[in-house]
C-alpha positions as CSV (number, residue, x, y, z in Angstrom):
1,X,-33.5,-15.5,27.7
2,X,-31.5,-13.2,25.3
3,X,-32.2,-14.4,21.5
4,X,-28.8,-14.4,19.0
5,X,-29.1,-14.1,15.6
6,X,-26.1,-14.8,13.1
7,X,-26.7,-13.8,9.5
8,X,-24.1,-15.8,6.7
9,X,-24.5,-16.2,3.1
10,X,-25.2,-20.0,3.1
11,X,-24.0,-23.3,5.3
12,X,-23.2,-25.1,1.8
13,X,-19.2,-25.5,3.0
14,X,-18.8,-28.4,5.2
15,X,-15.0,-26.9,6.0
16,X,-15.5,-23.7,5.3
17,X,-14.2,-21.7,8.2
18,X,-16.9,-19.0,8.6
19,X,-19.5,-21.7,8.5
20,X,-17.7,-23.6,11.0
21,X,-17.2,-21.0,13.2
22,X,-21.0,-20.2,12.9
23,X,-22.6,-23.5,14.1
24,X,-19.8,-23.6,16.7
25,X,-21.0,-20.1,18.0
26,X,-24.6,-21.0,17.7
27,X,-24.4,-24.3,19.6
28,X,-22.2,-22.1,22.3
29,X,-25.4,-19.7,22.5
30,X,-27.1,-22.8,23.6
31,X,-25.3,-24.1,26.3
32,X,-24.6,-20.5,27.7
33,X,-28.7,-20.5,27.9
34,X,-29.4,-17.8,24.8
35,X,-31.6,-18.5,22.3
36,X,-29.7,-19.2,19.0
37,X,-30.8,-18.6,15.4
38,X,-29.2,-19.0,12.0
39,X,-30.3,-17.0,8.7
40,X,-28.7,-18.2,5.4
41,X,-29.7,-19.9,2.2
42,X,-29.2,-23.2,2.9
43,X,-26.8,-26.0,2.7
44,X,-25.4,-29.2,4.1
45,X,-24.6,-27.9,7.5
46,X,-28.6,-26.0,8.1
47,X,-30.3,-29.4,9.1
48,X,-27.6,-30.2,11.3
49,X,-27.2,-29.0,14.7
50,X,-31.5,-29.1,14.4
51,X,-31.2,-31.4,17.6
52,X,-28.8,-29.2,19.8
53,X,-32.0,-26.5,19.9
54,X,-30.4,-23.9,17.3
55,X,-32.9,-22.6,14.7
56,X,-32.7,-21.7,11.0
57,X,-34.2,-19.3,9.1
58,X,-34.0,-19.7,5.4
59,X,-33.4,-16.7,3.1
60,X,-31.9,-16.3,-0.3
61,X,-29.3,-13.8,0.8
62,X,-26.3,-15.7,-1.0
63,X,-27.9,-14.3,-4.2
64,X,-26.7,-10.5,-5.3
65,X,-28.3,-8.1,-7.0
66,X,-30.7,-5.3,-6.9
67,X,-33.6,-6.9,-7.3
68,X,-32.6,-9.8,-4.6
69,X,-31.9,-6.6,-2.5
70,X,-35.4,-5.2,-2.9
71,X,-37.0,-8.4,-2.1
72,X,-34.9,-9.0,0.4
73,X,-36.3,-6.0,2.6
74,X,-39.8,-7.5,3.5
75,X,-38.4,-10.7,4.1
76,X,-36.3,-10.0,6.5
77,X,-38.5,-7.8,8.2
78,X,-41.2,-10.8,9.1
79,X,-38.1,-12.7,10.5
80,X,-37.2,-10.0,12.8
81,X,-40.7,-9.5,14.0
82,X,-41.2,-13.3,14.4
83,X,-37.6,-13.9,16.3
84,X,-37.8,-10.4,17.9
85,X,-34.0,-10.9,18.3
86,X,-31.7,-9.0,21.0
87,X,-28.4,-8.8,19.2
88,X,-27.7,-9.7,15.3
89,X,-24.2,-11.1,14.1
90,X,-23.1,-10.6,10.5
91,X,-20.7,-12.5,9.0
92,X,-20.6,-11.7,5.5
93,X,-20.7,-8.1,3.5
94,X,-23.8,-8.6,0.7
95,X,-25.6,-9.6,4.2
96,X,-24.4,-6.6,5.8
97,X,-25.1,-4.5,3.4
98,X,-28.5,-5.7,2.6
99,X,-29.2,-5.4,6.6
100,X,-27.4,-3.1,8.4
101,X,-29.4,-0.4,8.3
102,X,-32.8,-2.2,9.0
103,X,-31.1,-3.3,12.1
104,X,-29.6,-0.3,13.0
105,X,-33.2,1.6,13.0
106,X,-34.5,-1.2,14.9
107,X,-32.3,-0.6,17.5
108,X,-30.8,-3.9,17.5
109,X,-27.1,-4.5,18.9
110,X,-25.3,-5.3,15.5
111,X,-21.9,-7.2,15.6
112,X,-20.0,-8.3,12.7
113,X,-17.0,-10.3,12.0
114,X,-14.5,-9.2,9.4
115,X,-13.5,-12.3,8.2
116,X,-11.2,-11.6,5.2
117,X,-9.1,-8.9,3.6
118,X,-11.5,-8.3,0.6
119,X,-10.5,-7.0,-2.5
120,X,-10.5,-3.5,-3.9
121,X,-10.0,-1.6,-0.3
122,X,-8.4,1.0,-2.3
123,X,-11.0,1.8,-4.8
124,X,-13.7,4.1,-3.5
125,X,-16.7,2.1,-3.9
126,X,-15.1,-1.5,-3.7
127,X,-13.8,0.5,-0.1
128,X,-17.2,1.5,1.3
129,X,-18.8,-1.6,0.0
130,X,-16.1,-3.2,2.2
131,X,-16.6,-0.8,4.9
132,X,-20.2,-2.2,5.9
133,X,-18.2,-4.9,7.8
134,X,-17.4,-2.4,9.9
135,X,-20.3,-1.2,10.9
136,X,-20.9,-3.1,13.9
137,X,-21.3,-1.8,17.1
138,X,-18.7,-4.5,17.9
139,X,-16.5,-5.3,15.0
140,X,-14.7,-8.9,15.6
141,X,-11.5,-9.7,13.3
142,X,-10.4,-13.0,13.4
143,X,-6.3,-12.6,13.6
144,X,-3.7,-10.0,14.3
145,X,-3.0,-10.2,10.4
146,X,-6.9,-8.7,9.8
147,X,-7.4,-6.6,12.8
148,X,-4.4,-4.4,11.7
149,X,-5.9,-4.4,7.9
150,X,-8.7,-2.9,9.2
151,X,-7.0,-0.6,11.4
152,X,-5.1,0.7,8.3
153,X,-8.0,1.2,6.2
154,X,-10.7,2.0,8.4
155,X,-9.1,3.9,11.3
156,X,-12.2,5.6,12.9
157,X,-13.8,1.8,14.0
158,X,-10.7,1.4,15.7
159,X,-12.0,1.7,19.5
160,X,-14.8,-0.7,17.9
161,X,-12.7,-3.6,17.2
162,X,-12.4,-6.7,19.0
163,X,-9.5,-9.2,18.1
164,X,-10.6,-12.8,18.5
165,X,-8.5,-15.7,17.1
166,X,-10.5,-17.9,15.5
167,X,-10.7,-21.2,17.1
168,X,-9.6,-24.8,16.9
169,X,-11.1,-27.7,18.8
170,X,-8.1,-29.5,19.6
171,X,-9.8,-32.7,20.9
172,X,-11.9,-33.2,17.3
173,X,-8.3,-32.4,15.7
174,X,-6.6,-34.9,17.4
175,X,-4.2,-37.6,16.1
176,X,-5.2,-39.9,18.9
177,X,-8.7,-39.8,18.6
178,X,-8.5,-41.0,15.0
179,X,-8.7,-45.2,14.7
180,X,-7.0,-47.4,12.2
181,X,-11.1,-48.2,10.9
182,X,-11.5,-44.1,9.9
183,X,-8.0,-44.0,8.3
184,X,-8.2,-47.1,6.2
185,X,-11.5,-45.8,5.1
186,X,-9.5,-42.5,3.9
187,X,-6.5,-44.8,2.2
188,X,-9.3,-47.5,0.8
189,X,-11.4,-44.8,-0.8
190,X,-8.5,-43.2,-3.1
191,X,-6.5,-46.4,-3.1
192,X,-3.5,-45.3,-1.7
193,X,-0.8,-47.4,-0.9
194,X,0.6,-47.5,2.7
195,X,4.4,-46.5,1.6
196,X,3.2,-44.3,-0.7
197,X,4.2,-40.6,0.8
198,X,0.7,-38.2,1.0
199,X,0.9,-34.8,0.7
200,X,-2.7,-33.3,1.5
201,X,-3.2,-29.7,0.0
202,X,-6.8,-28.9,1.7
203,X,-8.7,-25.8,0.4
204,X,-11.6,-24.9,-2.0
205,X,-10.5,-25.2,-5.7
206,X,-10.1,-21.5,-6.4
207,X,-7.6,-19.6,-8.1
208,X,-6.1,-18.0,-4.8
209,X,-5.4,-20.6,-2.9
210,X,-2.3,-21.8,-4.9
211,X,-3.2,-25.2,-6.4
212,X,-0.9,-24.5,-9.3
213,X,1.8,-23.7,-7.4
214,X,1.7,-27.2,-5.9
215,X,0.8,-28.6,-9.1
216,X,4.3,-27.2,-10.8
217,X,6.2,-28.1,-7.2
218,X,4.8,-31.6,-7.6
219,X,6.5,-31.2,-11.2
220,X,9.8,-30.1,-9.7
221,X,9.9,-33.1,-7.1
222,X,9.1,-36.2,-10.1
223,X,12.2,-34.7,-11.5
224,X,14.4,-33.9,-9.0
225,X,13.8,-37.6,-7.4
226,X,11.9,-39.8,-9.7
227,X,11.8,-43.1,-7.7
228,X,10.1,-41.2,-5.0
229,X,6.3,-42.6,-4.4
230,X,4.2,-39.4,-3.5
231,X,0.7,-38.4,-3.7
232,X,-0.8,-35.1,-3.8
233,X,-4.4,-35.1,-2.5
234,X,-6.4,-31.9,-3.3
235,X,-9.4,-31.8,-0.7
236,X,-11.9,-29.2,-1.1
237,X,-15.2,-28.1,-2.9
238,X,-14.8,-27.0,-6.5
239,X,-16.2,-23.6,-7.6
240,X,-19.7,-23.7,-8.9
241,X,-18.8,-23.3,-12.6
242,X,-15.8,-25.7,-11.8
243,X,-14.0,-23.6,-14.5
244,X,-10.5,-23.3,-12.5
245,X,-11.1,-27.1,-12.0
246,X,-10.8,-27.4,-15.7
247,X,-7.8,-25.3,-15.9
248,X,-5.9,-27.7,-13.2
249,X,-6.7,-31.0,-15.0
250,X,-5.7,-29.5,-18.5
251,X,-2.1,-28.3,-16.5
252,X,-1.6,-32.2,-14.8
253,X,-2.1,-34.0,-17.9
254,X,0.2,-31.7,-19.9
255,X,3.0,-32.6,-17.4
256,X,2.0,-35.8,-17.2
257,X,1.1,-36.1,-13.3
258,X,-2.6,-37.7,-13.5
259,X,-1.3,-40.4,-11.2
260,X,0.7,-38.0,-8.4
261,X,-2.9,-35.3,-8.3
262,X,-5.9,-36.6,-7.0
263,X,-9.2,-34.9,-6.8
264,X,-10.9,-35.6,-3.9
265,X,-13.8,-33.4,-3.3
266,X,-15.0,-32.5,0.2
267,X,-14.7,-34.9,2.6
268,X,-16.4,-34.8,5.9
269,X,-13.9,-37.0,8.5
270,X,-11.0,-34.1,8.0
271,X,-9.2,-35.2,11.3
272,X,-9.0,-38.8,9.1
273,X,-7.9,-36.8,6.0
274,X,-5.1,-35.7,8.0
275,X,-4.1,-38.4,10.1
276,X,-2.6,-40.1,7.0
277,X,-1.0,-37.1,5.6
278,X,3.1,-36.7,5.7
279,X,2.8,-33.2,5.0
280,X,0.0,-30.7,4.9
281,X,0.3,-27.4,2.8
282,X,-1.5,-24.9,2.8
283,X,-0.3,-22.7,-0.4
284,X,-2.6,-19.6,-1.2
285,X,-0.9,-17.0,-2.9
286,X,-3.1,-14.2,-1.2
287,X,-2.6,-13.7,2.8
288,X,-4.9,-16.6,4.2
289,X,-7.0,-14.2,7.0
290,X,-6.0,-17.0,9.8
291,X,-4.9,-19.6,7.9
292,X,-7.2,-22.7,9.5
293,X,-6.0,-25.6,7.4
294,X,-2.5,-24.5,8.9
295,X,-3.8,-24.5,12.5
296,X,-6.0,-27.6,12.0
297,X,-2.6,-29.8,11.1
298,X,-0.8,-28.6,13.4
299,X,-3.4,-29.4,16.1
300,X,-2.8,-32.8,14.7
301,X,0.6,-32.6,15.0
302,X,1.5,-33.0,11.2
303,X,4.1,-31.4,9.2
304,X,3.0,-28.4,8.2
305,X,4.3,-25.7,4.9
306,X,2.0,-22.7,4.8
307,X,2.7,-19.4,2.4
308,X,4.9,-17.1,4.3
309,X,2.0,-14.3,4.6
310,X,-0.9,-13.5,6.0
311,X,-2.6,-15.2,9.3
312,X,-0.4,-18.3,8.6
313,X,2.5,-16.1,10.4
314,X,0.8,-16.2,13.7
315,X,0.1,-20.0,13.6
316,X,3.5,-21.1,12.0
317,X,6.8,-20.6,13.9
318,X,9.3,-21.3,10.9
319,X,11.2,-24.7,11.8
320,X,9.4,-24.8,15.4
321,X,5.7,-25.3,14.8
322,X,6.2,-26.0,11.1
323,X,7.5,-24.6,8.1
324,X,7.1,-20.9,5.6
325,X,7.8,-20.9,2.4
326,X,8.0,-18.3,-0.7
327,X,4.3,-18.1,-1.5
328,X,4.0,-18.9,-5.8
329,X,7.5,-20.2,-5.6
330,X,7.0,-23.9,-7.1
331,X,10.7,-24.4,-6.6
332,X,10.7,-23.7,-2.8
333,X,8.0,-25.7,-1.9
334,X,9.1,-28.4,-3.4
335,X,12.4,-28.1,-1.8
336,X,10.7,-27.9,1.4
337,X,8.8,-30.9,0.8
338,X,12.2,-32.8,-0.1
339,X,13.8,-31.4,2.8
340,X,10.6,-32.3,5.4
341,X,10.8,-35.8,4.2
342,X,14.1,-36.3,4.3
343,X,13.8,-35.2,8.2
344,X,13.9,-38.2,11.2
345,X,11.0,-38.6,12.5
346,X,12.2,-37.6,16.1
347,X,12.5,-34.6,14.4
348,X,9.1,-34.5,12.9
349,X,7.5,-35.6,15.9
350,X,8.5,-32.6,17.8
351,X,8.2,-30.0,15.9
352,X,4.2,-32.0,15.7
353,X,4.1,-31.4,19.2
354,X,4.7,-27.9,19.4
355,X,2.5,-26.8,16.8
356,X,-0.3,-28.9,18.7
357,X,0.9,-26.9,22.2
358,X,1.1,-23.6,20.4
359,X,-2.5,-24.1,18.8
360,X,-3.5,-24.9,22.5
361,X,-2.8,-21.8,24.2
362,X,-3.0,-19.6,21.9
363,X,-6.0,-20.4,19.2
364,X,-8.1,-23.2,21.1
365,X,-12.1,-23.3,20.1
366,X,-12.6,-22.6,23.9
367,X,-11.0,-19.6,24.2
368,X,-12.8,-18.3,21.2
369,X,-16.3,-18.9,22.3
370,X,-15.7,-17.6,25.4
371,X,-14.3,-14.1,24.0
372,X,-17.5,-14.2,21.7
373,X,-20.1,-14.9,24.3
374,X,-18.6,-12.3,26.3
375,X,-19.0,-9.7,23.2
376,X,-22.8,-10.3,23.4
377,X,-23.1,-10.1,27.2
378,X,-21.2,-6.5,27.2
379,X,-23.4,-5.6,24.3
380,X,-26.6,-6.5,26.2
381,X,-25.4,-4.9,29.4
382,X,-24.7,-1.9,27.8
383,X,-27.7,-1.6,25.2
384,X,-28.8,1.1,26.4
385,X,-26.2,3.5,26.0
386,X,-25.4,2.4,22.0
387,X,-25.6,5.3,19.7
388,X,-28.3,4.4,17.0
């Protein structure tokens, strides 16, 4: 039985895509009759899946540095000689740049996922630090949007690269699935009123993914109609230091929307979170890699306004599957929220439906695990032949 192991910084993120995708690979592994391990530092999500058979190994690899690097080393060398793995998966660069080599002399199969743009690809050392993602003998990227990033910056990994589209599981996301218990619990926790209209903005409080922007749209809208009853729920972890938290609260009391922005933290029942939404945004103001918070709505058949960049392209058909907007444009988005309230709900309804068929056929959790599990059955078939 061939043993898997998948290297990412932590499982802290309850909705954090990479850790999603993770467990869902690992648990995959399982029922495809691999053995599956995990090494990260921790988190919520590492006791979890405990009962579906999927080990975790516990290593302080979110932590940089030199001398983290250095102890590092020894570490991870008594975890490869205890789970004697046949293929490793990286997921993350300090990981990959801490490892790579170590598993490259032990003549280990490496794959990796490039799961972002990262910063700084045209500095020199910000670009080779970078370049470890691509590395792999196998190099996964997650969208059309990121394999063609790194085909532009990297183009000798090109016959390397595998596109898989990260996946949804449209029967967790499913607007049908949800009961009138779990969504009350939702509208009961934050008080919300049932005719009040929600507009759910779900992503990690950081500067990138365009809380402002929605915070000045929000602005825009109490003026523009100022009978309208709307909410705006922000649903995500804050950073650590909580520092652009600070920054967001200082800018809603200023304009005097403390009762339109609520924080809500992570929550765990997301397919609840969204069932009581009107609209979902999704806002970032750099290209989203894939764009899951767009692709998750959609799969439950909500209104959806994503950034007009990035991964959100190949999940978003303007005014079929949803709607694209101006990213950092306050004043377009909250047109676009006027305008997707103001439609029937006929029309809301089917543009719903579509996004929930597109996300179907062409970025369902299935197809995803079935590309990945095929990635490590070529690797092993061929292991022989890899160039170490």
């Amino acid at each position: 039985m061939a043993k898997i192991l998948q290297i990412i910084p932590s499982l802290d993120q309850i909705n954090g895509g990479v850790e999603r995708g993770t467990i869902d690979v690992a648990k995959e592994l399982i029922n495809s009759g691999f053995e599956s391990f995990i090494l990260s530092s921790g988190g919520d999500m590492a006791e979890k899946y405990k009962y579906k058979g999927v080990r975790h190994f516990e290593l302080n690899i979110k932590r940089k540095g030199v001398l983290n690097y250095l102890l590092l080393k020894n570490k991870f060398l008594n975890i490869l000689e205890e789970i004697n793995p046949d293929i490793i998966h990286i997921r993350s660069r300090w990981p990959a740049f801490c490892f790579n080599r170590i598993v490259k002399s032990h003549r280990i199969p490496l794959v990796t996922t490039y799961h972002g743009t990262y910063s700084g690809s045209n500095f020199f050392l910000k670009r080779r630090y970078n370049g470890v993602m691509t590395q792999g003998d196998k190099v996964i990227t997650i969208s059309k949007f990121i394999d063609d990033h790194v085909r532009f910056h990297f183009p000798l990994v090109k016959s390397n690269l595998v596109q898989i589209n990260r996946g949804i599981d449209s029967n967790y996301f499913n607007l049908e699935a949800v009961t009138e218990k779990r969504k009350e619990n939702v509208l009961s926790k934050f008080t919300l009123s049932e005719n009040s209209h929600v507009i759910l903005l779900p992503a990690r409080i950081t500067s990138w993914k365009g809380h402002l922007v929605a915070i000045e749209a929000a602005n825009l809208i109490s003026k523009m109609k100022p009978d309208l009853n709307f909410v705006i729920l922000f649903v995500g972890s804050e950073d650590e230091k909580k520092n652009f938290s600070s920054v967001l609260e200082k800018r809603i009391k200023k304009l005097h929307l403390d009762n339109r922005i609520i924080f809500c933290g992570n929550l765990n029942d997301m397919p609840a979170v969204y069932s009581i939404a009107d609209i979902v945004l999704s806002t970032s103001i750099q290209p989203e890699a894939f764009g899951r918070v767009s692709a998750e709505a959609s799969s439950m058949t909500k209104p959806v306004i994503s950034s007009n960049h990035g991964g959100s392209r190949e999940i978003i058909e303007n005014g079929m599957t949803g709607w694209l907007v101006e990213p950092s444009n306050p004043q377009k988005l909250a047109e676009k929220i006027l305008e997707v309230l103001g439609l029937s709900q006929e029309k809301k309804d089917s543009v719903g439906l579509n996004a929930r068929r597109r996300v179907a056929e062409k970025f369902s959790l299935k197809e995803m695990l079935k590309q990945t599990m095929k990635v490590y059955e070529d690797l092993l078939s061929t292991k022989e032949n890899i160039n170490y």
